[in-house]
C-alpha positions in Angstrom: 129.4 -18.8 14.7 131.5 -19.5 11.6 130.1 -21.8 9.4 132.6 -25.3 8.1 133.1 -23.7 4.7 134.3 -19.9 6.2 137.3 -22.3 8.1 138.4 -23.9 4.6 140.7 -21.5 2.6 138.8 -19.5 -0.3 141.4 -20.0 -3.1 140.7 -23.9 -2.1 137.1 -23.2 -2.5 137.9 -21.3 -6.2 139.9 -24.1 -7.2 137.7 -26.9 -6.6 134.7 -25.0 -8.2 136.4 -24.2 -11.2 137.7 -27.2 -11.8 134.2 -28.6 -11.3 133.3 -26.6 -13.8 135.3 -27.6 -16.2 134.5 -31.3 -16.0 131.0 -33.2 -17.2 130.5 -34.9 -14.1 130.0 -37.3 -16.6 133.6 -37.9 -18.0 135.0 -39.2 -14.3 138.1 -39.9 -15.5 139.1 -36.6 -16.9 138.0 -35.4 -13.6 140.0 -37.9 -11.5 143.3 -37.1 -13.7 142.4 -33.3 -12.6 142.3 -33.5 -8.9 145.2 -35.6 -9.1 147.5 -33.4 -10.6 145.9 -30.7 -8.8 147.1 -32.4 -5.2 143.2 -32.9 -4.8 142.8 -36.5 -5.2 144.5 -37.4 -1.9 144.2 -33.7 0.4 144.2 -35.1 3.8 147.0 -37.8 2.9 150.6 -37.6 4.2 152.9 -35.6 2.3 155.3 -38.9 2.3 153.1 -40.4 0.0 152.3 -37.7 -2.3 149.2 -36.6 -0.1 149.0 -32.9 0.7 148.7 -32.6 4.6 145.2 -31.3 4.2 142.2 -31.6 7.0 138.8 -32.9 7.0 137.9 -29.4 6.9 139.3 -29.0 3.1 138.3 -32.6 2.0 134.8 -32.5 3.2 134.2 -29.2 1.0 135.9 -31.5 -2.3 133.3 -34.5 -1.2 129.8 -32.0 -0.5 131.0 -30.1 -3.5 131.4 -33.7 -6.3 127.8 -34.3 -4.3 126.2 -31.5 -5.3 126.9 -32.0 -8.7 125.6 -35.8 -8.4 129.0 -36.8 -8.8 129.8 -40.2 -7.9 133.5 -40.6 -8.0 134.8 -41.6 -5.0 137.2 -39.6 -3.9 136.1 -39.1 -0.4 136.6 -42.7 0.4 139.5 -42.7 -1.6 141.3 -40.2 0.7 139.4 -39.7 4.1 139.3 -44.0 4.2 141.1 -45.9 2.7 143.8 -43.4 2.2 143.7 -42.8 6.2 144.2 -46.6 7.2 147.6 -46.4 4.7 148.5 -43.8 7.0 147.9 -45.4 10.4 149.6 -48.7 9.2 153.0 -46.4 7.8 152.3 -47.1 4.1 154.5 -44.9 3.2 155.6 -45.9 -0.6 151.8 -46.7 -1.4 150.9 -46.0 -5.4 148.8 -43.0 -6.2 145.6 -44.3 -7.4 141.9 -44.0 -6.6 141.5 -46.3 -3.9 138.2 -48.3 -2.1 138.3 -50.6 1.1 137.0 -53.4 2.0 136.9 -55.9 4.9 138.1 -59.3 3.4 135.5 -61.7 3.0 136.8 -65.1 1.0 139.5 -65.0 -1.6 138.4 -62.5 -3.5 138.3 -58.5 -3.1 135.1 -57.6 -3.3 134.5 -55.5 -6.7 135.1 -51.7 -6.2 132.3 -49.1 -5.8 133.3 -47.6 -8.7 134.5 -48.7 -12.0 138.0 -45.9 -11.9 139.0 -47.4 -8.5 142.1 -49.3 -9.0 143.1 -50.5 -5.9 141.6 -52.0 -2.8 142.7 -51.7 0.9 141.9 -54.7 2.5 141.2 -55.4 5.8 141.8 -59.4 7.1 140.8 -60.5 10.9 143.3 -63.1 12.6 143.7 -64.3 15.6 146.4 -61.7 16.8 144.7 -58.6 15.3 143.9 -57.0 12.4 146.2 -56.7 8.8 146.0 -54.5 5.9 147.5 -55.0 2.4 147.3 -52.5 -0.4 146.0 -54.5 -3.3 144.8 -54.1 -6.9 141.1 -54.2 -7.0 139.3 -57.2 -7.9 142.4 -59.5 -7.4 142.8 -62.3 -5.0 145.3 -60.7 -2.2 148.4 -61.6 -3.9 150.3 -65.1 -0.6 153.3 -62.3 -1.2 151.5 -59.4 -0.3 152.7 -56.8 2.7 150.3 -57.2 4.6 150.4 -54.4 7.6 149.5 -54.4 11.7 146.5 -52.0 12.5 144.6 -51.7 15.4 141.1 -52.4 16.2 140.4 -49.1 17.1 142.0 -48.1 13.6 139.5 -50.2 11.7 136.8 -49.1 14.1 137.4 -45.4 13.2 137.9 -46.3 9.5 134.0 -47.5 9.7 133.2 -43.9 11.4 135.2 -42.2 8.4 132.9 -44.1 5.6 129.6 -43.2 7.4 130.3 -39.8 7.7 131.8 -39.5 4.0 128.3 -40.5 3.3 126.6 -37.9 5.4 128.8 -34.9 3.9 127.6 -36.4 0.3 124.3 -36.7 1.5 124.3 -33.1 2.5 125.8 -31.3 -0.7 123.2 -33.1 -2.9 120.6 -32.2 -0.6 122.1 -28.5 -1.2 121.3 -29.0 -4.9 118.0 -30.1 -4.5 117.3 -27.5 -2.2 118.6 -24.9 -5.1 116.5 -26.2 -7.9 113.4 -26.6 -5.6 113.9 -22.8 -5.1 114.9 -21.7 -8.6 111.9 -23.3 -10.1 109.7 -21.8 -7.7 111.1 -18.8 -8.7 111.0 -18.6 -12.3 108.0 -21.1 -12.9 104.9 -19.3 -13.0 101.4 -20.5 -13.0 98.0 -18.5 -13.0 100.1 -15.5 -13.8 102.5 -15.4 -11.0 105.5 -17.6 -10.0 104.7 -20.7 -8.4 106.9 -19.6 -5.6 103.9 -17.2 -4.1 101.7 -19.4 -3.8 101.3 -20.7 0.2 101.2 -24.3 0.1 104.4 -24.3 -1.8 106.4 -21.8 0.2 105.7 -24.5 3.1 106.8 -26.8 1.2 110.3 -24.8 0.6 110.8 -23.5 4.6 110.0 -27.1 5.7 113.0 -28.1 2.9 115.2 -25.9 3.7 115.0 -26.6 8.0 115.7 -29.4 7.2 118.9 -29.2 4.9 120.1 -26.7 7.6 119.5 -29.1 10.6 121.7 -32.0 8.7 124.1 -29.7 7.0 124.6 -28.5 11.1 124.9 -32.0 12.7 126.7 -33.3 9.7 129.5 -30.6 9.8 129.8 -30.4 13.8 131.2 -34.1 13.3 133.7 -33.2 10.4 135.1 -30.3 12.8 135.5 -33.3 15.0 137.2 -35.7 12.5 139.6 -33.0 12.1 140.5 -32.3 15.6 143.6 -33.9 16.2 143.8 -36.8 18.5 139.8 -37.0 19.1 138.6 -40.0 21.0 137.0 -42.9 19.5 133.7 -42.6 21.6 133.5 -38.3 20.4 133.8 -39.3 17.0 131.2 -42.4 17.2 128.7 -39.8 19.1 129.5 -37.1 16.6 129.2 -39.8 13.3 126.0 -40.7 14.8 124.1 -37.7 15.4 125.2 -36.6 12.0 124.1 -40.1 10.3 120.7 -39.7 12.3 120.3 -36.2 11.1 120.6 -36.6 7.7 119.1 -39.4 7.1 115.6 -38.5 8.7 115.9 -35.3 6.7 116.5 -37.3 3.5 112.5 -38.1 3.3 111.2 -34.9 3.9 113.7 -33.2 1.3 113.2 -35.9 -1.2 109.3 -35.6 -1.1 109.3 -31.8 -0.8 111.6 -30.9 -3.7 109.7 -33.2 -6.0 106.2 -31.5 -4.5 107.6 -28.6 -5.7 109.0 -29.5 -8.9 106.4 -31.3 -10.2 106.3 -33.8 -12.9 109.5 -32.3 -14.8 111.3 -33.4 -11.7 110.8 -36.7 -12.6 112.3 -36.7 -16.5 115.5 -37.8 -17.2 116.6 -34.5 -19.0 116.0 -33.0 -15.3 118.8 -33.0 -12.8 116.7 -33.1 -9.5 115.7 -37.3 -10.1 119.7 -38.1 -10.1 120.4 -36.3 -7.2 117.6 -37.8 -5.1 118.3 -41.6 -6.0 121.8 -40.6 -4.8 120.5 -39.0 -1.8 118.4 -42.1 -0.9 121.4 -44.7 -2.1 123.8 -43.0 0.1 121.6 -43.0 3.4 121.2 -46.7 3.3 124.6 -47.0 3.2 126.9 -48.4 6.3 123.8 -49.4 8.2 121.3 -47.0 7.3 119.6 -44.7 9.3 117.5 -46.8 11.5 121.1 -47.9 12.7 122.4 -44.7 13.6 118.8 -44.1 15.5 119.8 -47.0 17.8 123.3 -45.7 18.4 122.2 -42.6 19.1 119.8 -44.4 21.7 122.7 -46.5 23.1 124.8 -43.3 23.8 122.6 -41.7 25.9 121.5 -44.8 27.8 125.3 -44.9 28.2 125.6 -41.1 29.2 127.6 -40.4 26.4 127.2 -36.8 25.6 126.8 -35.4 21.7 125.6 -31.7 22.9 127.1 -28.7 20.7 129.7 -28.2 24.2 131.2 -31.1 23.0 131.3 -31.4 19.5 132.9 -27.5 19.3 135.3 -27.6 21.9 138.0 -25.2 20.6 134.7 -22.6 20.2 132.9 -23.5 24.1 136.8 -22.7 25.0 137.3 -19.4 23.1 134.2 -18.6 25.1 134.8 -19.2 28.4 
């Protein structure tokens, strides 16, 4: 079976790891000016609005890859969110800029996740439906606003979208952490011989790694089925909260491990392993947290709504058969 990242072109791959590179992580704003010019900033967009007609395939290599560099910039939510719902409501002249979302909540946009993020889409409840408007972020929604028709289901599969942005972040730090957890048992020795040999500590690392391969499984069975085109609400839900589940019961376990294994230099702030597990941690209390997802998962089976590997790798079960 081919893994997410073998589908996602390897000049793509090239591009985004040298420009990466190229960038401190922390100088976000040199970053964001890269991937825009680069066509990165907005993959999945329509090419109407400057996007670049990507998939979630291509975007959720951009997001695990800012992730394992303990990026923060939110270009997942940016694109695979907020950008989507400009999409589904026929925004077609929208302004490029890095963009959060937000359901409306008094007369004020909430402030953005991130200090770069320019504009806010804004979702409003009335009594006929749901609304959109594109608007700067922080501002009161403008009385002369556009404000645009989307459906529920639209705003339903928006909240799917952020949770599983969160899950592919979750993932590519837990990637890093897994690296530097290996690497120092590599190269650290103690007694004479790297700490890596000794027993305790090579359970420590199988019992990390299971576990960032059991997430990084779930998590990228339900980007194949955000990219499918014309997946049902209910698949992606299932899909979203397997995923959800997955990684965020594995957060604990690769959190305690890696830092087991490190040891005390895991814990300066020189060290890049603390940074990447505060984010892990922050991002899987995020839209609900896990013990959320835990009940969905629950509900969908009392419901008889299947999330088996048939089902989440349809185009593969039918190559098959």
């Amino acid at each position: 079976m081919s893994t997410l990242r073998d589908q996602v072109d390897a000049d793509l791959r090239s591009l985004i790891e040298a420009v990466l590179q190229a960038h401190d992580c922390g100088d976000d704003a040199g970053l964001w000016r890269t991937l825009a010019e680069l066509g990165l900033g907005e993959l999945t967009g329509r090419e109407e609005r400057g996007g670049s007609g990507a998939t979630w395939r291509e975007a959720a290599e951009l997001v695990r890859a800012l992730a394992r560099r303990g990026c923060d910039l939110p270009v997942g939510e940016s694109d695979l969110v907020a950008g989507r719902l400009l999409d589904e409501a026929g925004v077609a002249a929208a302004t490029p800029a890095l963009r959060g979302w937000t359901v409306e909540d008094g007369e004020e946009v909430p402030a953005a996740s991130h200090p770069l993020v320019e504009r806010m889409v804004v979702l409003r409840r009335t009594t006929s439906g749901w609304r959109l408007a594109d608007v700067p972020a922080g501002a009161a929604p403008p009385g002369a606003a556009r404000w645009h028709e989307v459906s529920a289901e639209t705003v339903d599969r928006a909240h799917a979208l952020a949770a599983l942005v969160r899950a592919v972040q979750i993932t590519g730090a837990m990637e890093a952490v897994l690296d530097l957890a290996v690497e120092h048992a590599r190269t650290r020795e103690q007694f004479g011989r790297p700490v890596g040999k000794f027993q305790a500590v090579q359970g420590l690392l199988a019992t990390l790694a299971a576990e960032v391969a059991l997430a990084r499984s779930a998590v990228d069975a339900a980007v194949l089925v955000a990219a499918a085109p014309a997946t049902p609400l209910e698949q992606l839900l299932a899909s979203v909260a397997v995923a959800r589940s997955c990684a965020g019961h594995a957060a604990e376990p690769v959190v305690r491990n890696a830092h087991q294994v490190v040891g005390a230099i895991g814990t300066t702030q020189e060290h890049p392993l603390p940074g990447l597990t505060r984010r892990i941690l922050g991002w899987r209390s995020a839209d609900g947290g896990t013990r959320a997802w835990d009940r969905a998962v629950l509900q969908d089976s009392l419901d008889g709504v299947s999330s088996s590997a048939l089902d989440l790798f349809p185009e593969e079960v039918e190559e098959r058969s």
